[in-house]
N, C-alpha and C positions, 0 to 999 in steps of 0.2 A: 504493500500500500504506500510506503514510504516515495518509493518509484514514481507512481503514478501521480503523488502528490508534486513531489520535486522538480520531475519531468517532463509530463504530460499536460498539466493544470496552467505554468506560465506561456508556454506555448501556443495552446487553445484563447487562453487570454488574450495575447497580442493579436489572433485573427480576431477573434472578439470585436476588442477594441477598433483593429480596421475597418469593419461591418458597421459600428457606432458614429467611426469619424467619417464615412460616405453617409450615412444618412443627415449627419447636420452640416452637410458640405464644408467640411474643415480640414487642409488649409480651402480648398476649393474646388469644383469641379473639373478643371481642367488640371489640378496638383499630379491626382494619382495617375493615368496615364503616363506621363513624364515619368513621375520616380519610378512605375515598372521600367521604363525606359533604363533608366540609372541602373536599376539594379540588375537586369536582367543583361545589358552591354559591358558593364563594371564592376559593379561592385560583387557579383556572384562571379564572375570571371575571374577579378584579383583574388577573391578567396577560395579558388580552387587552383591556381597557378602558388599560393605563397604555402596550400598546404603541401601540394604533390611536391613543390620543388624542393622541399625540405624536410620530404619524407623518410622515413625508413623503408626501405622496398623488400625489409625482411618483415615487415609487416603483412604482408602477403606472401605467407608463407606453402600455401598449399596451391595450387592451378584449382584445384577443387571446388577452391570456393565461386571461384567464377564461369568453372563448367557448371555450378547447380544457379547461379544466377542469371547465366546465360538461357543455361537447359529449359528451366522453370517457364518462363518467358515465351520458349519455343512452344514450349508440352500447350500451356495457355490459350497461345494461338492458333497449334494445328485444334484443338477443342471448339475454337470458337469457328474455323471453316468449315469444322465438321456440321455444327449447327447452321450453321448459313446456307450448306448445303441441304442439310434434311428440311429446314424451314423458309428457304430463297425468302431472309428480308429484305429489304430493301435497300441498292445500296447505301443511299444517303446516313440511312438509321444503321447501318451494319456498320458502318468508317466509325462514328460516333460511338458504337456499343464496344469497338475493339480500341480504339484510344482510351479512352473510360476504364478496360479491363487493363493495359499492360502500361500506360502511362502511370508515372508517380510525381508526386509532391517533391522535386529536391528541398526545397525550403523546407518544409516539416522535415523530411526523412534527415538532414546534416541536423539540424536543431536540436531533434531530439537524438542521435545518434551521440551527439557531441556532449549531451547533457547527461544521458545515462554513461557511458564509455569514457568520455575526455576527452582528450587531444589522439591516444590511442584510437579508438573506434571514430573521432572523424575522419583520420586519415584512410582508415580500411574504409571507411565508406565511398569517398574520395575514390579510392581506386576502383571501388566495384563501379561507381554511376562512370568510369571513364571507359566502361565495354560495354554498358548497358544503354550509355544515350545512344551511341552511333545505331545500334540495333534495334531499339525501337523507333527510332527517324526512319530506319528503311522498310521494316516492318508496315509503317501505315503509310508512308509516300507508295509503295507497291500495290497496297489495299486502295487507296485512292485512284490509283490508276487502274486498277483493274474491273473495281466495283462502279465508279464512278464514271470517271473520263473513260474509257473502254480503249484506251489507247496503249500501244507499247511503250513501254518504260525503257526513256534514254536514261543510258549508263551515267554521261556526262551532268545529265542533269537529276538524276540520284546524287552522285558528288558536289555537288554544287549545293545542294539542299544539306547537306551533311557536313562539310567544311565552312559553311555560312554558318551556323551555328556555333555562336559565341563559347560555350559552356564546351562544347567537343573541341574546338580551338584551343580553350583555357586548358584544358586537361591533356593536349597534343604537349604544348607550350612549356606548364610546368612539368610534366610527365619525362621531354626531351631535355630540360634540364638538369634534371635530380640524376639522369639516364648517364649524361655526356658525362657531369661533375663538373657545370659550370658557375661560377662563384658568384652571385650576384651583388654589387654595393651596396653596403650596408643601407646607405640612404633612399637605394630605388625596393630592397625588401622591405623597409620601414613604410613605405608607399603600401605597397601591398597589403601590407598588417594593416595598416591603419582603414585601407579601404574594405577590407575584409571583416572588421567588425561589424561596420554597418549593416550588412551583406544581407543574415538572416532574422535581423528585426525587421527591416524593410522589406524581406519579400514575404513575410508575416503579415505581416499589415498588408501588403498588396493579395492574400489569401482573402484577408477578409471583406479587402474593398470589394472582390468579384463575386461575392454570393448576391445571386438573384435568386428568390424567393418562390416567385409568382409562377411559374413555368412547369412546377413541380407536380403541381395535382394533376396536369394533360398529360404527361409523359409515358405512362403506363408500362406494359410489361416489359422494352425496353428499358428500361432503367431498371427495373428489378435483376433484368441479365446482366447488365452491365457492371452492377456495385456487386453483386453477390458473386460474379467472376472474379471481380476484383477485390473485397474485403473478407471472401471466407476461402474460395476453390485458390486462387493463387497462393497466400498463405501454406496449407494445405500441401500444393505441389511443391514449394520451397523446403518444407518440412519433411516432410517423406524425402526427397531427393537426398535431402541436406544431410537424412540419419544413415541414409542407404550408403554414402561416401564417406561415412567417416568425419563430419567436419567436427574442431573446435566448440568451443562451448561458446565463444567470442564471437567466431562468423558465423554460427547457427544463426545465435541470435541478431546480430546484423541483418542476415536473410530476410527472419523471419519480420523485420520489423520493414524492410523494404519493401515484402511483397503487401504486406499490409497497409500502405500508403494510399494516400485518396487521390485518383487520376491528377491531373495538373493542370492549372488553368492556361497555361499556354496550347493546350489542346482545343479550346474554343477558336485561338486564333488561326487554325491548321484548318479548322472543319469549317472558318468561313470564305479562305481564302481558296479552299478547292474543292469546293461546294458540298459537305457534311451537311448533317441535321442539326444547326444552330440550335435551334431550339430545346432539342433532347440533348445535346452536348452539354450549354449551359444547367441542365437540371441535374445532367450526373454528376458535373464539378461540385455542383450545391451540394445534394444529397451524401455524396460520400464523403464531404471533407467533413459536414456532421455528424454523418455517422460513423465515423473513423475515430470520432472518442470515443465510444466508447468500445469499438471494435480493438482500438490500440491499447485500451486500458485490460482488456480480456489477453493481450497478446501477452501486456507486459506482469502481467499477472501470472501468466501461463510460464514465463521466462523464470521468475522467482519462484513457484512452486517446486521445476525442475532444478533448480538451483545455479543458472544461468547467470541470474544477478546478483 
C-alpha cells in the first residue's frame, strides 16, 4: 500500500491537476498546445538523451528482457488481426482499437518507473521504450496503410515516419553516445539535467489537459476491446512471457508495469492525420488513462505480494 500511496497517488494528481487547469483556462487556451510542443520536441528528448548517455548498459543485463517486451507486443497484435479478421471492423475503428491496445503512456510509464525503482529502473526503462517506440511506429503506420489508405507501404517513407520522431532520435543520440564513450561538457550535460527535470511534470499535466469526457458514452464495444487488450490481456502476455524466460525480479516488474500503461495521447494525433476514428480514439485515451488507476494500483499491488517491491 505504501507503493501505491508514494507512487501512484502524486502522479494521478498532477494529470489531475492538468484536467482542472484546462477547465479554468489557466495559463490559457492557446498555453497547452505549445508546452506539449516543449515537451514532447525537448524537454522529453533531453531527458532520454542525459539518461541513456550516462547509463550503465550493464543494466540491461539479459536480451530477455527485450525479446519479452518486444514479443508481448507482437503476440498483442497478431491477437488483434486475428479479431479483425473473424469480425472485419472497420478500418477507421480497427487503427484506433490497435493504437489504444499497444500504445503506452511514456510520461506515466518513466514517472512512475523512476518513483518506484530510482534512477536504476529509469534507466532500464529508458532502454526498453528505445526498441519498443520504433516498433510500434511501424506496427500502426503499416495498419494505416493497409486498413485504411489501401495502399502499399513505401519503405522510404516508413523511415521517415520513424526517424522524424523526436523521442526515437533522443534515444539513437544518447544510446550512440554512452555506445562510442563520448564525453560530453560538463556545461552542455548540465543542459540536459536541467531540461530533463521539467520533462515529466509537464507531460503530466499535458495527460490531463487531453481528457475529453463527453465522447465516452457513444463509443461502445470498441473501447471495451481496446482498454481490456490493453489494461488486462497485454499485462497478462508480459507476465507469462516474462516467467517462461526467466526474467529478474527488477525487469519483471518493469514489464509488467509497461504493458499496463494507458495508450498515449499522441495517438489521437496519428488517427487524425491518416484518417482513424477520432472520435473513438479520443475516448480510449480518456477511459484508460482512468482507469489505469486503479488497474496500476492492482499491478503494483500484485508486485509486492510476490515480493517484487
Amino acid at each position: 500500500m505504501d507503493h501505491i500511496i508514494t507512487a501512484l497517488i502524486p502522479i494521478f494528481s498532477l494529470i489531475i491537476i492538468g484536467y482542472f487547469l484546462k477547465k479554468i483556462s489557466f495559463p490559457s487556451i492557446g498555453f497547452w498546445p505549445s508546452a506539449d510542443k516543449l515537451t514532447y520536441y525537448i524537454l522529453m528528448p533531453s531527458l532520454l538523451v542525459y539518461k541513456l548517455s550516462n547509463a550503465s548498459l550493464e543494466a540491461l543485463n539479459e536480451i530477455n528482457f527485450i525479446i519479452v517486451g518486444v514479443g508481448g507486443i507482437l503476440v498483442l497484435t497478431l491477437l488483434l488481426l486475428l479479431l479483425q479478421i473473424s469480425t472485419k471492423i472497420d478500418g477507421s475503428s480497427f487503427t484506433s482499437i490497435t493504437q489504444g491496445a499497444i500504445r503506452f503512456n511514456t510520461y506515466v510509464f518513466l514517472a512512475l518507473c523512476s518513483s518506484l525503482f530510482g534512477d536504476e529502473g529509469l534507466i532500464i526503462s529508458v532502454l526498453l521504450i528505445t526498441f519498443v517506440i520504433p516498433l510500434i511506429n511501424v506496427i500502426c503506420i503499416i495498419f494505416f496503410s493497409l486498413f485504411i489508405n489501401k495502399t502499399e507501404l513505401s519503405f522510404i517513407s516508413l523511415m521517415q515516419s520513424i526517424f522524424s520522431n523526436p523521442l526515437i532520435i533522443a534515444c539513437l543520440l544518447g544510446g550512440g553516445i554512452n555506445f562510442v564513450g563520448i564525453n560530453i561538457p560538463i556545461s552542455i550535460e548540465k543542459i540536459f539535467h536541467i531540461l530533463s527535470l521539467a520533462a515529466l511534470p509537464m507531460g503530466l499535466l499535458s495527460v490531463g489537459v487531453g481528457f475529453e469526457l463527453s465522447g465516452l458514452k457513444d463509443s461502445g464495444m470498441y473501447l471495451f476491446i481496446s482498454s481490456v487488450s490493453k489494461l488486462i490481456i497485454q499485462p497478462i502476455i508480459m507476465y507469462v512471457l516474462g516467467v517462461m524466460l526467466g526474467l529478474n525480479s527488477l525487469s519483471l516488474s518493469i514489464l509488467l508495469i509497461f504493458s499496463s500503461m494507458p495508450t498515449a495521447p499522441s495517438a489521437y494525433i496519428l488517427a487524425r492525420q491518416l484518417g482513424g476514428n477520432t472520435k473513438l480514439m479520443s475516448s480510449i485515451i480518456t477511459l484508460q488513462t482512468f482507469l489505469s488507476i486503479f488497474t496500476l494500483a492492482i499491478v503494483i499491488k500484485f508486485l509486492e505480494y510476490f515480493g517484487h517491491l
